[in-house]
N, CA, C and O of each residue as an XYZ file, in Angstrom:
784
protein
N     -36.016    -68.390     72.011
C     -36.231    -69.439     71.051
C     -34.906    -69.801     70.442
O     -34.257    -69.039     69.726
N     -34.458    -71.349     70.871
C     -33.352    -71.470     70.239
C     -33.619    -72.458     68.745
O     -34.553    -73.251     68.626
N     -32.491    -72.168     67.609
C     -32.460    -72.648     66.636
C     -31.757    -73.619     66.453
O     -30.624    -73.894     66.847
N     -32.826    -74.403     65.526
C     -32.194    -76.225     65.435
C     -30.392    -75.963     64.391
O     -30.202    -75.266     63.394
N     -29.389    -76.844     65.173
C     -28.507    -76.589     64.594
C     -28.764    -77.385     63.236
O     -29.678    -78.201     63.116
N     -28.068    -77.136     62.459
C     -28.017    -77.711     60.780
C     -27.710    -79.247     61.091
O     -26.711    -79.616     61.709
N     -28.663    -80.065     60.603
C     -28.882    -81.882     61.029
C     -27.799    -82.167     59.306
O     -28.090    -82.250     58.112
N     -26.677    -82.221     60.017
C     -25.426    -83.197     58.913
C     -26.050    -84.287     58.585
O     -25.631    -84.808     57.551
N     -26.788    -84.736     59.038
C     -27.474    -86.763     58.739
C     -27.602    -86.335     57.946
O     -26.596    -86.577     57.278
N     -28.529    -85.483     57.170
C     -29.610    -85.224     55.778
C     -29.182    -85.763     55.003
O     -28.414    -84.979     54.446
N     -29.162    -86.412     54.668
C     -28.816    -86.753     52.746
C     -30.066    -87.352     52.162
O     -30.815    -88.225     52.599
N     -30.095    -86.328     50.564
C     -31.101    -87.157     49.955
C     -30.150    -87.301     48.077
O     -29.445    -86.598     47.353
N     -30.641    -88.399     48.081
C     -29.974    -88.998     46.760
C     -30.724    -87.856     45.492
O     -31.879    -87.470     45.667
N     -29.855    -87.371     44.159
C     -30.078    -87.107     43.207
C     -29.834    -88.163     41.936
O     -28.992    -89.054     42.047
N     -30.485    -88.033     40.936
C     -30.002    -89.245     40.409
C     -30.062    -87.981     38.858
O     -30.864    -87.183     38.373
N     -28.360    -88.595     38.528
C     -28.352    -87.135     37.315
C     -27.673    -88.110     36.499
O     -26.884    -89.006     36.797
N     -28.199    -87.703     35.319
C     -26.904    -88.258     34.051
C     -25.875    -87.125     33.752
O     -25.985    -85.909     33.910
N     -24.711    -87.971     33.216
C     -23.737    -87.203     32.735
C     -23.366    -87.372     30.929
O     -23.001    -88.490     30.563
N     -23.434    -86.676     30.274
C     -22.507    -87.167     28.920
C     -21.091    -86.841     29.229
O     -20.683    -85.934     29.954
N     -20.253    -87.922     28.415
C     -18.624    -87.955     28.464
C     -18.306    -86.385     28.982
O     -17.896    -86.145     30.117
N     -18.594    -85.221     27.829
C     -17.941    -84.204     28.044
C     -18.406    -83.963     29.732
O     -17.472    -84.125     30.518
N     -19.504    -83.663     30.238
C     -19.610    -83.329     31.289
C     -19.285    -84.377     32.627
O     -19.060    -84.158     33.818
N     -19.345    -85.175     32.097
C     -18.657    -86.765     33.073
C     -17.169    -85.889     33.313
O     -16.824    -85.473     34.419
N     -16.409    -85.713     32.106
C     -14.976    -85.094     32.327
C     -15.071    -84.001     33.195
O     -14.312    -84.066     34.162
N     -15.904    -82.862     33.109
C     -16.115    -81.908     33.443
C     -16.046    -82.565     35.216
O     -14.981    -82.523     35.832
N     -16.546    -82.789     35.463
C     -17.178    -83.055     37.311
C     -15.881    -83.949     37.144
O     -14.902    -83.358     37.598
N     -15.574    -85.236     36.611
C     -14.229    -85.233     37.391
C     -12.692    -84.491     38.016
O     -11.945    -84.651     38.982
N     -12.801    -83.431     36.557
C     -11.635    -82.313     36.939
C     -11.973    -81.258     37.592
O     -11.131    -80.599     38.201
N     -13.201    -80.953     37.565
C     -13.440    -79.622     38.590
C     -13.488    -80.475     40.354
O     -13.257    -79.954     41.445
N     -13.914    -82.065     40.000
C     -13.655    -82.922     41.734
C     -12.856    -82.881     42.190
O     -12.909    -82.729     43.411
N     -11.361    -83.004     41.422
C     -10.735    -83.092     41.639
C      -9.763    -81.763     42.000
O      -8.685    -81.899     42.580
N     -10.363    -80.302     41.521
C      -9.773    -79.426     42.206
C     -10.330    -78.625     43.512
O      -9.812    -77.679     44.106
N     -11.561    -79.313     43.768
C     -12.399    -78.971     44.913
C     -12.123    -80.207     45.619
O     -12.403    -79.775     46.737
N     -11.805    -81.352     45.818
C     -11.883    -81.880     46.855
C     -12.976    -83.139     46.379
O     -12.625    -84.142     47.001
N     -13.679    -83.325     45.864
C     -15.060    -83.702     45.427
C     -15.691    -83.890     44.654
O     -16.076    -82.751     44.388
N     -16.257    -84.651     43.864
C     -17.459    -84.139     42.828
C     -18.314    -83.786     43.415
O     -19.096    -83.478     42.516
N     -18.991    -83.497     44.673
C     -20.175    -83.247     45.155
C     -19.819    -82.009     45.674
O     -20.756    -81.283     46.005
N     -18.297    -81.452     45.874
C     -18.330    -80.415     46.626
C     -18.227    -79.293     45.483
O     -18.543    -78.143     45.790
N     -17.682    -79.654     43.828
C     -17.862    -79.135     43.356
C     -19.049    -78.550     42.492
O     -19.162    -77.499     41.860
N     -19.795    -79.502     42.677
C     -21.111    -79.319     42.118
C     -22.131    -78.258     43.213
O     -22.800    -77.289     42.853
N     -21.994    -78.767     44.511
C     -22.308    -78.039     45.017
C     -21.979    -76.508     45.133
O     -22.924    -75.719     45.110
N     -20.617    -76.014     45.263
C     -20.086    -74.783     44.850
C     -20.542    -74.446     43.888
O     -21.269    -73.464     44.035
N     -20.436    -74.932     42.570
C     -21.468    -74.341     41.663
C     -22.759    -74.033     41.630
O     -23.328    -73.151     40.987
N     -23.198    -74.852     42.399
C     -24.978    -74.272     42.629
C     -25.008    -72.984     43.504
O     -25.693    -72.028     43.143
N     -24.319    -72.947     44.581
C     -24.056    -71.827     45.464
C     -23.884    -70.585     44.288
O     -24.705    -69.704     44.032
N     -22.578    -70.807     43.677
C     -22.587    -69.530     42.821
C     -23.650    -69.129     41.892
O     -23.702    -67.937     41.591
N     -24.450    -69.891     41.426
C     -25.684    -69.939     40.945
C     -26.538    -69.344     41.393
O     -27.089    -68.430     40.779
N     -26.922    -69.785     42.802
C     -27.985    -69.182     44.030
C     -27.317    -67.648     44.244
O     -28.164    -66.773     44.426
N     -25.886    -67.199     44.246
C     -25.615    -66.016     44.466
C     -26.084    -64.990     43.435
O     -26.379    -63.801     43.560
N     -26.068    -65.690     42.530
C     -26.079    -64.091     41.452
C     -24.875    -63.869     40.550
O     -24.765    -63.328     39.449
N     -23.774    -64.616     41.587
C     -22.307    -64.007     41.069
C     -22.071    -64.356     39.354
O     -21.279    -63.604     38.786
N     -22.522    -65.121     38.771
C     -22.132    -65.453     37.568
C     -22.846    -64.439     36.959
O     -22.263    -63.826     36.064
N     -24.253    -64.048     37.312
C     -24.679    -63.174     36.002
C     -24.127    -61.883     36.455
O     -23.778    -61.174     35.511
N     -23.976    -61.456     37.431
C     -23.289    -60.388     37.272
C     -22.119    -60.204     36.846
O     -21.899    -59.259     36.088
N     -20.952    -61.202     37.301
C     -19.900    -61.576     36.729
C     -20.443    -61.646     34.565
O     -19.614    -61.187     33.779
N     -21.223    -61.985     34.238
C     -22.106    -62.099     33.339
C     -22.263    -61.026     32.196
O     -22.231    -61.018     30.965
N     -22.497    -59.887     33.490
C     -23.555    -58.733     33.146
C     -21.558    -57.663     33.118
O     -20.951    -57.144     32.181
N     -21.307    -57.756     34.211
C     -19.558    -57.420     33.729
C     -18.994    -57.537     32.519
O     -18.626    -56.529     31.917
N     -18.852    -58.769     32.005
C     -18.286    -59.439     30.826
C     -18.754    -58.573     29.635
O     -18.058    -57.966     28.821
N     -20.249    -58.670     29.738
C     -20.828    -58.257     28.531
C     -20.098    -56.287     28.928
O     -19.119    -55.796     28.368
N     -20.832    -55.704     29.831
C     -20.158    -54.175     29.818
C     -19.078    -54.198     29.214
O     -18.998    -53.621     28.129
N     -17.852    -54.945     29.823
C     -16.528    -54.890     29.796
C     -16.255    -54.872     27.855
O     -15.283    -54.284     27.383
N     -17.391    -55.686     26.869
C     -16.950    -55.955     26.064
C     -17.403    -54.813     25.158
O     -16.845    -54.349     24.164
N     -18.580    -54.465     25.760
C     -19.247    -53.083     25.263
C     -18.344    -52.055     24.925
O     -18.101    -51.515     23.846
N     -17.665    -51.809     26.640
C     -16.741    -50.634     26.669
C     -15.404    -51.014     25.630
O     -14.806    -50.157     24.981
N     -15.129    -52.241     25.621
C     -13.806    -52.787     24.356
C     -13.920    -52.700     22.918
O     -12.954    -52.598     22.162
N     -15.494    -52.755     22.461
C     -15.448    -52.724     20.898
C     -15.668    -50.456     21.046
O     -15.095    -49.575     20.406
N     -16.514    -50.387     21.940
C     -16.192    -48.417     21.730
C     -15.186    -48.080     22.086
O     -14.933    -46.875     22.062
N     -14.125    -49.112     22.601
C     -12.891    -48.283     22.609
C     -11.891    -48.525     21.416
O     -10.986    -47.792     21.017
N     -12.359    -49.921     20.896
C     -11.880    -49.997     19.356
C     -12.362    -48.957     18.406
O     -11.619    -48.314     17.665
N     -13.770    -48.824     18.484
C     -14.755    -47.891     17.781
C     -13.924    -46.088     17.699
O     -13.680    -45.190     16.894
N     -13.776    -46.437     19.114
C     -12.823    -44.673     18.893
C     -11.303    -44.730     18.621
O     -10.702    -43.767     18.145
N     -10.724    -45.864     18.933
C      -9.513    -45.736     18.206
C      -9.417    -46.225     16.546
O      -8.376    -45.913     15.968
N     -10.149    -46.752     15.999
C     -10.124    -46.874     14.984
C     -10.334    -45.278     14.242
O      -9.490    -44.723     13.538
N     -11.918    -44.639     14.673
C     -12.056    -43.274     14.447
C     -10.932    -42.194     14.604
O     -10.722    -41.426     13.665
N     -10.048    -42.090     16.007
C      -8.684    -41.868     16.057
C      -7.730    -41.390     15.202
O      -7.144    -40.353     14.891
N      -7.845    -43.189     14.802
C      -6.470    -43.556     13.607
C      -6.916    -42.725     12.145
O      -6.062    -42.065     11.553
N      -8.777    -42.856     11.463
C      -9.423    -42.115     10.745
C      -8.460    -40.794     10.902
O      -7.391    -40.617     10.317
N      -9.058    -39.971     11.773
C      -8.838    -38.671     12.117
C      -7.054    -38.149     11.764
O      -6.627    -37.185     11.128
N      -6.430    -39.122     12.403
C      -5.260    -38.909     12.428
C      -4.301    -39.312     11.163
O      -3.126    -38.979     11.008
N      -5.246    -40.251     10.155
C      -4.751    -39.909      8.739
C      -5.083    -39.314      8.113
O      -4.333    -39.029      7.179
N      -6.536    -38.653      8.175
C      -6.896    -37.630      8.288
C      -6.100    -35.904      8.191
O      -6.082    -35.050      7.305
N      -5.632    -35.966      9.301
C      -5.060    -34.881      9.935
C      -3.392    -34.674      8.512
O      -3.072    -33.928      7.587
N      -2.807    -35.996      9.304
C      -1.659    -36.134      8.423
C      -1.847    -36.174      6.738
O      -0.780    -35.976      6.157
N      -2.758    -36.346      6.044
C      -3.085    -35.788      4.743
C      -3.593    -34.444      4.610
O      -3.506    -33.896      3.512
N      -4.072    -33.890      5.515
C      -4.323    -32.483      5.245
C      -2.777    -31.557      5.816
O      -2.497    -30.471      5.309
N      -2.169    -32.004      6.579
C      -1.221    -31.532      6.489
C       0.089    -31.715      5.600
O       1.113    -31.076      5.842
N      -0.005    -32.574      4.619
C       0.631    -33.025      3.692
C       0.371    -31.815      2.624
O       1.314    -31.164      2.176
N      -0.943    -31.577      2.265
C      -1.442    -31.017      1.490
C      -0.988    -29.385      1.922
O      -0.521    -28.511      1.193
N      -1.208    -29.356      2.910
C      -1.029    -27.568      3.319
C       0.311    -27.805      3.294
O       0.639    -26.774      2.707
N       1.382    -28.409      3.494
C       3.027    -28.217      2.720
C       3.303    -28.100      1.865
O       4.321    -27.446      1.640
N       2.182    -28.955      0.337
C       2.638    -28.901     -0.732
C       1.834    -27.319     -1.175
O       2.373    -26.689     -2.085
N       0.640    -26.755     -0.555
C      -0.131    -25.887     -0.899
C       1.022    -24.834     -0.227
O       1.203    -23.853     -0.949
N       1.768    -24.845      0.908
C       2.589    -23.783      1.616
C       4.063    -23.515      0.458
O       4.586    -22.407      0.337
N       4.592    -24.906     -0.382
C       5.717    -25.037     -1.092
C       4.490    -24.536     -2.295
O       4.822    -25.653     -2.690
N       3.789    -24.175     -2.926
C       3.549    -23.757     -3.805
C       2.804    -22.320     -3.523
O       2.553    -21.736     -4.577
N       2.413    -21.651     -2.390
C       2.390    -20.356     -2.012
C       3.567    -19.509     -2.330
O       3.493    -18.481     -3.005
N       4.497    -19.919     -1.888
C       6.080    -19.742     -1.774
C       6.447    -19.104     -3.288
O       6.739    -17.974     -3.680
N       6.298    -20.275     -3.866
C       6.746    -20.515     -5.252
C       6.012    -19.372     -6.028
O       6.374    -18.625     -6.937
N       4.879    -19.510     -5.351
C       3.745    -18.475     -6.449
C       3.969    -16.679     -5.651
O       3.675    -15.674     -6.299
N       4.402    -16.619     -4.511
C       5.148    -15.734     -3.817
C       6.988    -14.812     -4.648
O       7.366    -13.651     -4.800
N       7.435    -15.873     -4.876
C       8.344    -15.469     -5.450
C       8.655    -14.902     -6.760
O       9.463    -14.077     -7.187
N       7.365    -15.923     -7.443
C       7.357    -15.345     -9.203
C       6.382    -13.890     -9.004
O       6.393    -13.071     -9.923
N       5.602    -13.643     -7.840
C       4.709    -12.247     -7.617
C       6.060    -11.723     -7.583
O       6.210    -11.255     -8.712
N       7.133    -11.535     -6.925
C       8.051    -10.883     -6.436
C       8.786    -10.491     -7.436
O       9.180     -9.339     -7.617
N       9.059    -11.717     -8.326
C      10.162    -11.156     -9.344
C       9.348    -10.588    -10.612
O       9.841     -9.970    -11.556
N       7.854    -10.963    -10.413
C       7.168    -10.023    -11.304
C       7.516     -8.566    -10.967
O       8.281     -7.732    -11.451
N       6.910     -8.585    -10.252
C       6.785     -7.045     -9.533
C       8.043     -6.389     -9.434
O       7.928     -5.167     -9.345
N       9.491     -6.923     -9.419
C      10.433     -6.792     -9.989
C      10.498     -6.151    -11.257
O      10.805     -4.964    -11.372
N      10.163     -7.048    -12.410
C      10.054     -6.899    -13.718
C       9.206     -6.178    -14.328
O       9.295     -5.681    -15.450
N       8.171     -6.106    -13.393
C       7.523     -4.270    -13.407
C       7.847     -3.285    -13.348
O       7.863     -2.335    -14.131
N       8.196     -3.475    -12.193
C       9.528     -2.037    -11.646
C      10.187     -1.697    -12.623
O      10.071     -0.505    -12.909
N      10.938     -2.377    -13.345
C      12.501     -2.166    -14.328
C      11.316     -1.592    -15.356
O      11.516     -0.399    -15.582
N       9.706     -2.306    -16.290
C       9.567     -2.140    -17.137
C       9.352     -0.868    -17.316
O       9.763     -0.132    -18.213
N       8.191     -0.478    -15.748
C       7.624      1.112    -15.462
C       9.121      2.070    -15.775
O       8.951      3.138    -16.364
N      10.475      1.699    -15.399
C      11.453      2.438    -15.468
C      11.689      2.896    -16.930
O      11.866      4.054    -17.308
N      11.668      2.102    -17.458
C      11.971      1.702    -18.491
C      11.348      2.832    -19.625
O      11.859      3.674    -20.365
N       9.832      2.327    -19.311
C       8.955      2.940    -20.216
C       9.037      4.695    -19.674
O       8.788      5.552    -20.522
N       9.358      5.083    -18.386
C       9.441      6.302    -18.076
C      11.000      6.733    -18.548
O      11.246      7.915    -18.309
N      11.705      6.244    -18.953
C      13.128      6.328    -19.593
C      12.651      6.717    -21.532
O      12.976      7.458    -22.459
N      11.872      5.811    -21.254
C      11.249      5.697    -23.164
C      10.147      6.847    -23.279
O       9.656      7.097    -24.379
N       9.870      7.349    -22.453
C       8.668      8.935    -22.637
C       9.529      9.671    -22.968
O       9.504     10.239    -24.060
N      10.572      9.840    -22.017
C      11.740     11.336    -21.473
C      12.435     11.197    -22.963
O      12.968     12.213    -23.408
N      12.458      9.958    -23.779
C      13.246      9.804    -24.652
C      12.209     10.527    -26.335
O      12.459     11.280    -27.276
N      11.147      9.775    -25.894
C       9.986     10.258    -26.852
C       9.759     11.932    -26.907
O       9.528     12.544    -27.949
N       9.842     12.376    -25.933
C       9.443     13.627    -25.137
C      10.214     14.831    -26.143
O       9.794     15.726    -26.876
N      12.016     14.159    -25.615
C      12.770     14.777    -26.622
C      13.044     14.967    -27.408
O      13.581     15.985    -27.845
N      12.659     13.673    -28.060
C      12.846     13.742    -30.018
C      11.799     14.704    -30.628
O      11.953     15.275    -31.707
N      10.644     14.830    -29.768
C       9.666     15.546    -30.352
C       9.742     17.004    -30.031
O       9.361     17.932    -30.745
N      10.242     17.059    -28.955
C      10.523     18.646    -28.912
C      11.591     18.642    -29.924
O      11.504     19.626    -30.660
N      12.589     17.841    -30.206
C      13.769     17.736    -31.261
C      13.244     18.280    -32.461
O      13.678     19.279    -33.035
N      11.781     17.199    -32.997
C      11.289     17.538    -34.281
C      10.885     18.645    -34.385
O      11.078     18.970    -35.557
N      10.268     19.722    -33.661
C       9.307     20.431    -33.594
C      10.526     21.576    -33.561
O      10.252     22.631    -34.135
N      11.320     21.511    -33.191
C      12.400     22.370    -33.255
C      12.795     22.492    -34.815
O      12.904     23.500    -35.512
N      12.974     21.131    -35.128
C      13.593     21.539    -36.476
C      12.469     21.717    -37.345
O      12.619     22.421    -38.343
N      11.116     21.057    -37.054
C      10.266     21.192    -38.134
C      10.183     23.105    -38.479
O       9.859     23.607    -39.555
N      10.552     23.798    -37.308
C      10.168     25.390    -36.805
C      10.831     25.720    -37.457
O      10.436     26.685    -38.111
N      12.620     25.084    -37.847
C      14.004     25.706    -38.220
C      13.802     25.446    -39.944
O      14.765     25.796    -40.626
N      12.536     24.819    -40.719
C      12.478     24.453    -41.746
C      12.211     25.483    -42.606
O      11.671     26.388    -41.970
N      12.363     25.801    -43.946
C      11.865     26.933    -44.448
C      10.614     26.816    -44.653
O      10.017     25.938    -44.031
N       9.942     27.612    -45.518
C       8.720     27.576    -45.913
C       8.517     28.333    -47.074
O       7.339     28.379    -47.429
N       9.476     29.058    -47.903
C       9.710     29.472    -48.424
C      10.826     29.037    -49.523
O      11.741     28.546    -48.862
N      11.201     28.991    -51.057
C      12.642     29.023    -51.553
C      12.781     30.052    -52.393
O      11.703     30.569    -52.688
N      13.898     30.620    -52.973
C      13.841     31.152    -54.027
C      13.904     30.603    -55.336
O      14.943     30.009    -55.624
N      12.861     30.693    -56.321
C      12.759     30.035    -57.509
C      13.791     30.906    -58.663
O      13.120     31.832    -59.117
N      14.937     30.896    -59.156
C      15.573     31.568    -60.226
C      14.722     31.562    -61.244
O      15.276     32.121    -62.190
N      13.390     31.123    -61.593
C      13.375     30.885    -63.146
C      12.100     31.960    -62.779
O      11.920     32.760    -63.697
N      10.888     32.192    -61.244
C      10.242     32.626    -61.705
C      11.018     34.105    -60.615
O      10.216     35.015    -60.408
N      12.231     34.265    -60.089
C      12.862     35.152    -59.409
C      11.820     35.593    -58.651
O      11.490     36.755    -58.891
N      11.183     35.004    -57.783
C      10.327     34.908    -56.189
C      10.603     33.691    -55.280
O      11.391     32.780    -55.535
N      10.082     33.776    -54.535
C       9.851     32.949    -53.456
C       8.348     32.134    -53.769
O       7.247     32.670    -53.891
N       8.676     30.668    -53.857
C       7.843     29.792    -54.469
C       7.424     29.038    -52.839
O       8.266     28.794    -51.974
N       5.797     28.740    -52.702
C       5.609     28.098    -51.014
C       6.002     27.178    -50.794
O       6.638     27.025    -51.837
N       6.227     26.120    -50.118
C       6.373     24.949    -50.060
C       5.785     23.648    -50.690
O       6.431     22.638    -50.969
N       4.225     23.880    -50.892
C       3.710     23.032    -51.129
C       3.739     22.631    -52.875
O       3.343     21.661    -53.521
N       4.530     24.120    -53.277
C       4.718     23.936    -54.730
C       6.252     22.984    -54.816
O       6.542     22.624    -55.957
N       6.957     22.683    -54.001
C       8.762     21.825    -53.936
C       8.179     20.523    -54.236
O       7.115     20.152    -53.742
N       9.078     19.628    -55.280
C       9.483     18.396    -55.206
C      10.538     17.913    -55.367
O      11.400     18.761    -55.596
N      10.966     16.667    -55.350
C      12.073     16.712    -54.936
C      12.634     15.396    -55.981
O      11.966     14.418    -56.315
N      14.191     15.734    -56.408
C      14.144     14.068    -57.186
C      15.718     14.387    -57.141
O      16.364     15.414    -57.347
N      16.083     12.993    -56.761
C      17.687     12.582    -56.488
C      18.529     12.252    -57.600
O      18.424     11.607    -58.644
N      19.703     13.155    -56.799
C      20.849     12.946    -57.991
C      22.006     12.378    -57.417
O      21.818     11.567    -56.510
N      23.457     12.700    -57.842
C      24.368     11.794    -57.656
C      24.749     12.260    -56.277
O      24.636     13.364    -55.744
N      25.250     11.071    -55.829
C      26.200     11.302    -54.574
C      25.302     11.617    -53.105
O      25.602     12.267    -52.103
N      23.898     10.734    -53.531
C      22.975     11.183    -52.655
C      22.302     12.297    -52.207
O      21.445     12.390    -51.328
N      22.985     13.448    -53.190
C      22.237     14.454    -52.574
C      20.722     14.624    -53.602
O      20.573     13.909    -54.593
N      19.792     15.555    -53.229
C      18.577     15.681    -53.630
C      18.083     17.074    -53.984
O      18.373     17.987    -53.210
N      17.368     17.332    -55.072
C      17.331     18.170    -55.940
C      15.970     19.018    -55.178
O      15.434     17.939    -54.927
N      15.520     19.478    -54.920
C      14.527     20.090    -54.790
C      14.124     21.427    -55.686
O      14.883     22.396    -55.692
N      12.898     21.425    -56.435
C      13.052     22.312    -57.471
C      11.579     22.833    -57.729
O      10.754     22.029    -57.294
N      11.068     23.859    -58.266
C       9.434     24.436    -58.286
C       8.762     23.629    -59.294
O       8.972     23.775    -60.498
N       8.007     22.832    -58.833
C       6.819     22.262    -59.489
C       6.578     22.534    -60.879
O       6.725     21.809    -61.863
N       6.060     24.079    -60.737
C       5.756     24.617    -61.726
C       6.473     25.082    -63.272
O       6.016     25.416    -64.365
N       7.674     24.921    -62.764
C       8.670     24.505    -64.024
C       9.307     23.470    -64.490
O      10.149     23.362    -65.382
N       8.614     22.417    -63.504
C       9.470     20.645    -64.053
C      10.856     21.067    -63.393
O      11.240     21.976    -62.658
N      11.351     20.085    -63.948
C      12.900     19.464    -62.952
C      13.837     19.864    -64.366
O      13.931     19.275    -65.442
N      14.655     21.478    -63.724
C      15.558     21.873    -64.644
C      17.106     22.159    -63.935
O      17.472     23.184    -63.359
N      17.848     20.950    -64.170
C      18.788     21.096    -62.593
C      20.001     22.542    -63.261
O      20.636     23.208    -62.443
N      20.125     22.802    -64.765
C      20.669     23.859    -65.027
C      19.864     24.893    -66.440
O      19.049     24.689    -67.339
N      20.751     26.121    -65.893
C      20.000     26.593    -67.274
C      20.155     26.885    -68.503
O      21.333     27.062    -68.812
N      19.391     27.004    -69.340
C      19.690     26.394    -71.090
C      19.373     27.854    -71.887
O      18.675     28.697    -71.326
N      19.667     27.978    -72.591
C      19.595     29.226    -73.671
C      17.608     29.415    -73.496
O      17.100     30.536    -73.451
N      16.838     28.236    -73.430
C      15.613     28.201    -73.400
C      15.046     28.447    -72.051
O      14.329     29.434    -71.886
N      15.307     27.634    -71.070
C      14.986     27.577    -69.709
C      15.943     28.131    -68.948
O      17.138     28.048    -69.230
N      15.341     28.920    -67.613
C      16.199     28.848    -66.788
C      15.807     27.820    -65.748
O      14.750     27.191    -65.779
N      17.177     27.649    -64.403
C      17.217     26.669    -63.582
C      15.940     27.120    -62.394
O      15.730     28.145    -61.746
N      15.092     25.484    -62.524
C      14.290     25.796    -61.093
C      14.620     24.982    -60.242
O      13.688     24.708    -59.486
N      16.070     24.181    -59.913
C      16.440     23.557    -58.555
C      16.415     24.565    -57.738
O      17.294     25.345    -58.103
N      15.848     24.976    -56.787
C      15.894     25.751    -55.717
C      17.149     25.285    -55.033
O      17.931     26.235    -55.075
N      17.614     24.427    -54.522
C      18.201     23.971    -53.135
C      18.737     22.729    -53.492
O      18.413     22.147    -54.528
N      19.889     22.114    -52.332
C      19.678     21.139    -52.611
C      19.837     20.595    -50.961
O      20.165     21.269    -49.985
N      19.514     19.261    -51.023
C      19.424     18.681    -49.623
C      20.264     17.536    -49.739
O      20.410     17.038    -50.855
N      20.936     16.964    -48.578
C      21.582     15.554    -48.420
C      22.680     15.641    -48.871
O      23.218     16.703    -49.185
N      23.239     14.372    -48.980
C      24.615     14.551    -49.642
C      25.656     14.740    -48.514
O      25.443     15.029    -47.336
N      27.100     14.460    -49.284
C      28.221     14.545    -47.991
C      29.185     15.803    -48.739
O      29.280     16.006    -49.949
N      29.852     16.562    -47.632
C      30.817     17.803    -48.094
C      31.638     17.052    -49.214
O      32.511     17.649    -49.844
């Protein structure tokens, strides 16, 4: 069975309007096809193919994939000022570790010297008191009273100052008699203070 070749006679008339814009249109696309009829026709072909909506269906993907790739570089740029403010922050938080590092240091320094210090100020305490306790030991407890010719205790001594700084200490029990008189005799026991 052979097939009728394609009959070139065919022509059947269309009868189309144009407005200006599309009047322009078919003359410049005629004129780069060869035709207004050959371009019109090419366009229907691409029509009958598919190619535009897929070409179509492209466009739209293509624009999909362009605003999520804006979408993630914008997020990106987020992230990455982001990033660069938190690392801003951990420099000024690292320059003030430092800082707060160093005053621990020279505390702990100034500990050191004080602990020294205060163990310098025991050894010092330590001694005066064995000092006192020495002399409090080397103290009498006893004086001799001339007026009552015994030994008067301690708790009976008082004491009242005379010239040249030195100090009278004398028995209670007879008042303050620094010499003795045809009436009284002397109860200065001792005397304390004073320079040679």
């Amino acid at each position: 069975m052979n097939s009728n070749p394609p009959d070139n006679r065919y022509r059947r008339r269309f009868l189309v309007e144009f407005t200006p814009a599309e009047s322009d249109l078919a003359e410049r696309l005629g004129a780069v096809h060869g035709s207004k009829r050959r371009a019109i026709v090419t366009g229907l072909g691409l029509l009958e193919s598919g190619e535009v909506e897929s070409l179509r269906a492209q466009v739209a993907n293509l624009e999909r994939e362009r605003d999520a790739a804006k979408a993630a570089a914008s997020k990106a740029r987020e992230s990455l000022k982001t990033a660069k403010e938190r690392a801003a922050d951990a420099k000024e938080t690292a320059g003030e570790l430092r800082e707060e590092r160093s005053a621990h240091n020279k505390t702990k320094a100034e500990l050191a010297q004080a602990r020294r210090e205060m163990a310098s100020t025991r050894q010092e305490v330590a001694t005066a008191q064995s000092e006192q306790q020495r002399y409090a030991a080397a103290l009498p407890t006893m004086a001799y009273c001339p007026a009552c010719r015994d030994f008067a205790p301690r708790d009976e001594w008082d004491e009242r100052p005379a010239e040249g700084g030195i100090v009278h200490v004398y028995h209670t029990k007879h008042g303050y008699q620094p010499k003795a008189t045809l009436m009284k005799l002397q109860s200065v026991m001792f005397l304390r203070g004073g320079s040679k």
